[in-house]
LOKEVEX-226858 format. One record per residue (C-alpha): residue in three letters; residue number from 1; z, y, x. Coordinates in steps of 0.02 Angstrom, whole numbers, plus 50000, padded with zeros to 5 digits. Example, Ala and Ser with C-alpha at 12.3 -4.5 7.8 and 13.67 -1.06 7.14 Angstrom:
<nodes>
NODE resn resi     Z     Y     X
NODE  ALA    1 50390 49775 50615
NODE  SER    2 50357 49947 50684
</nodes>
This chain:
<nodes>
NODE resn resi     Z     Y     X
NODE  UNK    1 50000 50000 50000
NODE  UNK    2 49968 50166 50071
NODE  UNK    3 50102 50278 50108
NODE  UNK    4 50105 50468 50069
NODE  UNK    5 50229 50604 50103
NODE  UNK    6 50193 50765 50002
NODE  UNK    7 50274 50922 50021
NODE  UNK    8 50234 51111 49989
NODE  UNK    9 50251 51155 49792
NODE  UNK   10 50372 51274 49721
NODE  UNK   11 50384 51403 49621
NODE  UNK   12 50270 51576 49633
NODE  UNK   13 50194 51727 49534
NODE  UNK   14 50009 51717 49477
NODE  UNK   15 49907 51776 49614
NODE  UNK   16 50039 51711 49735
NODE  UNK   17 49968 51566 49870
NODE  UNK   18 50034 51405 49929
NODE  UNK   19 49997 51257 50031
NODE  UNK   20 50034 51089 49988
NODE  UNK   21 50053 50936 50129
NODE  UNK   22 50025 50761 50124
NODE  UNK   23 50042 50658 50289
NODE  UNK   24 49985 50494 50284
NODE  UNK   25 50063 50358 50352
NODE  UNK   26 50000 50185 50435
NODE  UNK   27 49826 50226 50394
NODE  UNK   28 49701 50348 50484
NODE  UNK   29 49552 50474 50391
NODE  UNK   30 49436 50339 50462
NODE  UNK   31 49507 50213 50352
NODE  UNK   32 49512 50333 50183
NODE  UNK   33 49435 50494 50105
NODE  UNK   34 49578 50605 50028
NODE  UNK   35 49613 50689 49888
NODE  UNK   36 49704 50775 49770
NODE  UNK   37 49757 50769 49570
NODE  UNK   38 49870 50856 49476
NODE  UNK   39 49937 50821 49283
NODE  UNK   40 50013 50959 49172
NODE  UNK   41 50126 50901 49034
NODE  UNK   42 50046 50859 48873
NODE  UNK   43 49859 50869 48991
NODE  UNK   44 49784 50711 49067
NODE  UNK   45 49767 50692 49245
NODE  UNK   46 49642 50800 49351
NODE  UNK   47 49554 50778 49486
NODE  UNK   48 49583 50924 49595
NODE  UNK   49 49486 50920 49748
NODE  UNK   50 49432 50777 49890
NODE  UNK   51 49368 50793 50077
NODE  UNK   52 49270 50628 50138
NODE  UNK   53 49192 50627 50306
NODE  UNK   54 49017 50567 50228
NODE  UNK   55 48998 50683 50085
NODE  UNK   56 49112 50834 50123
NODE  UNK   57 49226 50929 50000
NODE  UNK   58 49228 50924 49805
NODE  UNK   59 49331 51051 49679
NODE  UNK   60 49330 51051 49502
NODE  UNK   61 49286 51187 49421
NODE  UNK   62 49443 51275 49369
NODE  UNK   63 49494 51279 49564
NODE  UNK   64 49331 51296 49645
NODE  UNK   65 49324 51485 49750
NODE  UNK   66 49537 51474 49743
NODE  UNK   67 49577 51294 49837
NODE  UNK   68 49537 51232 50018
NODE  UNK   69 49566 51069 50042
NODE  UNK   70 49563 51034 50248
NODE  UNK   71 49638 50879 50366
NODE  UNK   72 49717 50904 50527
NODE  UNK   73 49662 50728 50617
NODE  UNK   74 49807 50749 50765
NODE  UNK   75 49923 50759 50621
NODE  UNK   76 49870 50635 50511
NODE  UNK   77 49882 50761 50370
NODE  UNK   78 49788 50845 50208
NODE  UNK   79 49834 51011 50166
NODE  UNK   80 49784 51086 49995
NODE  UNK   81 49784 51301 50006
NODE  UNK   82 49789 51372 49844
NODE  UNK   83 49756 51553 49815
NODE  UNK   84 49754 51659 49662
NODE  UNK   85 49855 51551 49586
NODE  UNK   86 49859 51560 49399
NODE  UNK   87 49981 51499 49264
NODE  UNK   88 49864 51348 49211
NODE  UNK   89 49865 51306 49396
NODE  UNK   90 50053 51232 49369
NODE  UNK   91 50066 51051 49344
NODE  UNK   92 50149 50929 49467
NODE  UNK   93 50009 50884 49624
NODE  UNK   94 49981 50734 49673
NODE  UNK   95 49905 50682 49843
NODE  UNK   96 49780 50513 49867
NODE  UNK   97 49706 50407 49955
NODE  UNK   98 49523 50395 49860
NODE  UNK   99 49375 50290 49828
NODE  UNK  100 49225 50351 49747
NODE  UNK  101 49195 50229 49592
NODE  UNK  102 49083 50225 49448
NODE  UNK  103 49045 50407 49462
NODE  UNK  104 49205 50506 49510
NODE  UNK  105 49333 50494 49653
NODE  UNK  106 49492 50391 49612
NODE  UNK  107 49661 50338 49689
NODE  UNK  108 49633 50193 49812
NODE  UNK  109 49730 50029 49767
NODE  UNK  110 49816 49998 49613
NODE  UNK  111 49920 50146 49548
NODE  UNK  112 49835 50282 49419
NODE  UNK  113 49772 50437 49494
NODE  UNK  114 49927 50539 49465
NODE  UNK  115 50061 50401 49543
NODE  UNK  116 50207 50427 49651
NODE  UNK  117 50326 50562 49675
NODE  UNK  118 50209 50720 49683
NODE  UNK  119 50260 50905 49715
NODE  UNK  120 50281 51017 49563
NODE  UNK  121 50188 51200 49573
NODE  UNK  122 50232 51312 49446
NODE  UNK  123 50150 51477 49415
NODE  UNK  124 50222 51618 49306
NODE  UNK  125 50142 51760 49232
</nodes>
């Protein structure tokens, strides 16, 4: 199972920044792509953004022009910098390991997309 430490989320006011961690552990970016989702309550899950060495970067809509997604290879770790933050922005993150399959990106292994611990970002008005 792949290991992930996230950090980074708190709380901020809309057009406030912040950048969100997630170190992987045992595994290397040669073995996976990486990504992001995020789940509001009452909202399904989202896919948020992914960086894969073949294809590049992805965003969804809503965060495309705000979010940089980036990996530091020395440090094994994903960051996720989110700018202009708005209030629909808040919703707990969650970082992945992903697999492109069918015709989106999805969590590697056998959790749901928006599994483990996560980091909560909230955004107020």
């Amino acid at each position: 199972e792949v290991q992930l430490v996230e950090s980074g989320g708190g709380s901020v006011q809309a057009g406030e920044s912040l950048r969100l961690s997630c170190k992987l552990i045992d595994y290397t970016f040669d073995d996976f792509d990486m990504g992001w989702f995020r789940k509001a309550p009452g909202t399904p899950c989202e896919l948020v953004s992914t960086i894969s060495r073949d294809v590049g970067t992805y965003y969804s809509d809503p965060v495309k022009g705000r979010f940089t997604i980036s990996q530091d290879y020395a440090k094994n770790t994903v960051y996720l910098q989110m700018n202009s933050l708005k209030p629909e922005d808040t919703a707990v993150y969650y970082c992945a390991a992903v697999v492109w399959f069918g015709r989106t990106w999805t969590r590697a292994g056998p959790h749901e997309d928006c599994w483990g611990q996560g980091t909560q970002v909230t955004v107020s008005s």
